[in-house]
PAZAPA-4460 file (N, C-alpha, C; in steps of 0.05 Angstrom, whole numbers, plus 32768, in hexadecimal, padded with zeros to 4 digits):
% residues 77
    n_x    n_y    n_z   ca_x   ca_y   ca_z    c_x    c_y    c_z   seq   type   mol
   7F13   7F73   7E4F   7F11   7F74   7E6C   7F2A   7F68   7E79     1      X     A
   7F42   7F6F   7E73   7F5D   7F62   7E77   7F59   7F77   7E98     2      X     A
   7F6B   7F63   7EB1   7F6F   7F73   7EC9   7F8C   7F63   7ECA     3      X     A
   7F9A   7F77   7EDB   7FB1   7F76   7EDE   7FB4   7F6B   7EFC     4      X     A
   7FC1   7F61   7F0C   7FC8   7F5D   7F24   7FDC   7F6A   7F32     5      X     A
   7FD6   7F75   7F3E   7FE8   7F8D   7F50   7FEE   7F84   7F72     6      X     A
   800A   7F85   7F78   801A   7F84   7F84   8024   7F92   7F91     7      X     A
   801F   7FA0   7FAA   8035   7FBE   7FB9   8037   7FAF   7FD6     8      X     A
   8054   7FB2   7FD7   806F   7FAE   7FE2   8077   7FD2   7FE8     9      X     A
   807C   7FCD   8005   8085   7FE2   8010   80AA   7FDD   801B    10      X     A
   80BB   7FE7   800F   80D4   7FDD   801F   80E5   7FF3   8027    11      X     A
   80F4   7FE7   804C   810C   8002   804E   8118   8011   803D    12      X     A
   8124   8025   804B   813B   8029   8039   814F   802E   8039    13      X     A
   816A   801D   8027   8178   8010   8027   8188   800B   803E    14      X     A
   818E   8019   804C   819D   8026   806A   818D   8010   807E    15      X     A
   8175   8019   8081   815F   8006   8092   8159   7FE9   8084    16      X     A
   8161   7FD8   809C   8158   7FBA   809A   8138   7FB4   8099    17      X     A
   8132   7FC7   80AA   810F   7FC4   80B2   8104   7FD8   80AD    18      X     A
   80EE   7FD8   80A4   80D5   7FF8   80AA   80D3   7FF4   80C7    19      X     A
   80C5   8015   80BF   80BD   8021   80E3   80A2   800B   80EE    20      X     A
   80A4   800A   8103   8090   8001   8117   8073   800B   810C    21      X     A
   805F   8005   8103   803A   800E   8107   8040   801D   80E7    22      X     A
   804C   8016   80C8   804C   802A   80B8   8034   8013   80AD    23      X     A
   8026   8026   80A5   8003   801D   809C   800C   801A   8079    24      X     A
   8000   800C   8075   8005   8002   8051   7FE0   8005   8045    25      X     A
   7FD2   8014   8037   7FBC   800C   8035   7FAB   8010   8019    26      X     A
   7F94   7FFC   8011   7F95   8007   7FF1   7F79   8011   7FF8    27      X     A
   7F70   8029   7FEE   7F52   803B   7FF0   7F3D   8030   7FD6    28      X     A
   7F26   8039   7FE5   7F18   803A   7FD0   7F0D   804F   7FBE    29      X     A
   7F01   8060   7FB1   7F09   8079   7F9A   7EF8   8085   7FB9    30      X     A
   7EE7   8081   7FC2   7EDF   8094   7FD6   7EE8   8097   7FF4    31      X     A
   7F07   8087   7FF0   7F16   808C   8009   7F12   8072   801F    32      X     A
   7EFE   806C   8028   7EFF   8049   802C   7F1C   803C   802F    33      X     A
   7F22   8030   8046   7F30   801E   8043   7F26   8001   803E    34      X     A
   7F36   7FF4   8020   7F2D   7FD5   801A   7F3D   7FC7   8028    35      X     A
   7F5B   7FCE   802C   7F6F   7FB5   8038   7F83   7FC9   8044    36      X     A
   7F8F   7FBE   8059   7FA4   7FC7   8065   7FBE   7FB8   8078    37      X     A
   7FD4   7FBC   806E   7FE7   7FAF   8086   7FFD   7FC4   8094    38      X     A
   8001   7FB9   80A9   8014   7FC4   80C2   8027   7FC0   80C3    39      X     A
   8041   7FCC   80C0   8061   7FC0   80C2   805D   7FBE   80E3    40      X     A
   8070   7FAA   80ED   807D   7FA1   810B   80A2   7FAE   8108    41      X     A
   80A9   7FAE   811C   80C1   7FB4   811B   80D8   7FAB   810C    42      X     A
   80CC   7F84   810A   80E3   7F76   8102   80D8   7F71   80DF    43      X     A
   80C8   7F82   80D5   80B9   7F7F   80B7   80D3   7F8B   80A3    44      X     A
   80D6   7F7D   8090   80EA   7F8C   807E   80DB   7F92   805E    45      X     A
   80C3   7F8A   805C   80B5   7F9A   8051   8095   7F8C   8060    46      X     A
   8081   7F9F   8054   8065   7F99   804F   805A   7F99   8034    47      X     A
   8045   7F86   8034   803A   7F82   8017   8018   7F7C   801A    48      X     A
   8012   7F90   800D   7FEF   7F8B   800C   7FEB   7F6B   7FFB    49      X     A
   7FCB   7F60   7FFE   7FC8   7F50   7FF6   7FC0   7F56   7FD9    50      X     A
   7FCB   7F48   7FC4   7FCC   7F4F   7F99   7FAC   7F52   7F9A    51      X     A
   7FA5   7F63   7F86   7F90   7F71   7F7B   7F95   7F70   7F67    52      X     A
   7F6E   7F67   7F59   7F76   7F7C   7F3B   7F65   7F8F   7F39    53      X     A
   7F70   7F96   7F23   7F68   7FB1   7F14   7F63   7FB3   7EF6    54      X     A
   7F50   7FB9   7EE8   7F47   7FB5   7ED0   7F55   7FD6   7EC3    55      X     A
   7F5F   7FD3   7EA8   7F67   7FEA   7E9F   7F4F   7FFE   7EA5    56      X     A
   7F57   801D   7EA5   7F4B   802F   7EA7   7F40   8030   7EC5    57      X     A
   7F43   8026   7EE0   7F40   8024   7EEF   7F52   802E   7F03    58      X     A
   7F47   803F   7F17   7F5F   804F   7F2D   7F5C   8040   7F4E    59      X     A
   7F76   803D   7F58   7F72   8039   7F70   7F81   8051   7F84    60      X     A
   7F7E   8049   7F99   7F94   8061   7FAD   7FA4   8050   7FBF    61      X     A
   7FBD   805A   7FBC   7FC6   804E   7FD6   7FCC   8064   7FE3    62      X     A
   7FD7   8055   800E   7FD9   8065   801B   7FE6   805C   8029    63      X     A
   7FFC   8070   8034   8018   806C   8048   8018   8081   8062    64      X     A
   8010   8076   8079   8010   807E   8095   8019   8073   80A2    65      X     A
   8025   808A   80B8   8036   8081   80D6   8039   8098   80E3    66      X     A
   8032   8097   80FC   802B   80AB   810A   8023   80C8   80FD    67      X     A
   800A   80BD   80FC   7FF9   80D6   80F6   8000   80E5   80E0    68      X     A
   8014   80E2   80CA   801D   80EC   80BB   800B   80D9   80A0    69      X     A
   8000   80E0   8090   7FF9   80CF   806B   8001   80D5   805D    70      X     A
   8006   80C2   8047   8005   80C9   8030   7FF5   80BE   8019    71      X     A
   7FE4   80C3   800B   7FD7   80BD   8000   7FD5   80BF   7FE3    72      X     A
   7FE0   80AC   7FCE   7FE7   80A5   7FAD   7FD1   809F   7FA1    73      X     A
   7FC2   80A9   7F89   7FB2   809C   7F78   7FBE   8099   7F62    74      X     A
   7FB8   8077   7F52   7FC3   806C   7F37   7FB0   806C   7F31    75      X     A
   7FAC   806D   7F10   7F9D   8066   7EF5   7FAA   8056   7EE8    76      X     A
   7F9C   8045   7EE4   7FA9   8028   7EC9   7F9D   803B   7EB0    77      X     A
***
């Protein structure tokens, strides 16, 4: 029953000092649910959800929005 601790960090890029204004950071649950989420501000040079774990063989989703646009990633350990 080993779990790992997971860490996501959102950062500009390289050009940009800051992310955009309202970019949504968020981790799902397998049926879409949001468990946690954070908000970049103008003067943010990155965002970072709060660490999770995850037990091998276990999937989470993450999700990246700003204005009305998603994107939505699923991992498997």
């Amino acid at each position: 029953n080993e779990q790992i601790i997971i860490r996501v960090r959102i950062y500009p890029e390289l050009e940009n000092n800051c992310l955009p204004e309202n970019l949504k950071l968020a981790i799902l649950s397998d049926s879409g649910e949001t468990l946690k989420e954070v908000t970049s501000r103008s003067i943010d040079n990155f965002i970072q959800l709060p660490s999770f774990r995850c037990s091998y063989q276990e999937s989470f989703k993450l999700q990246l929005s700003i204005n009305n646009i998603c994107c939505t990633e699923s991992f498997f350990l």
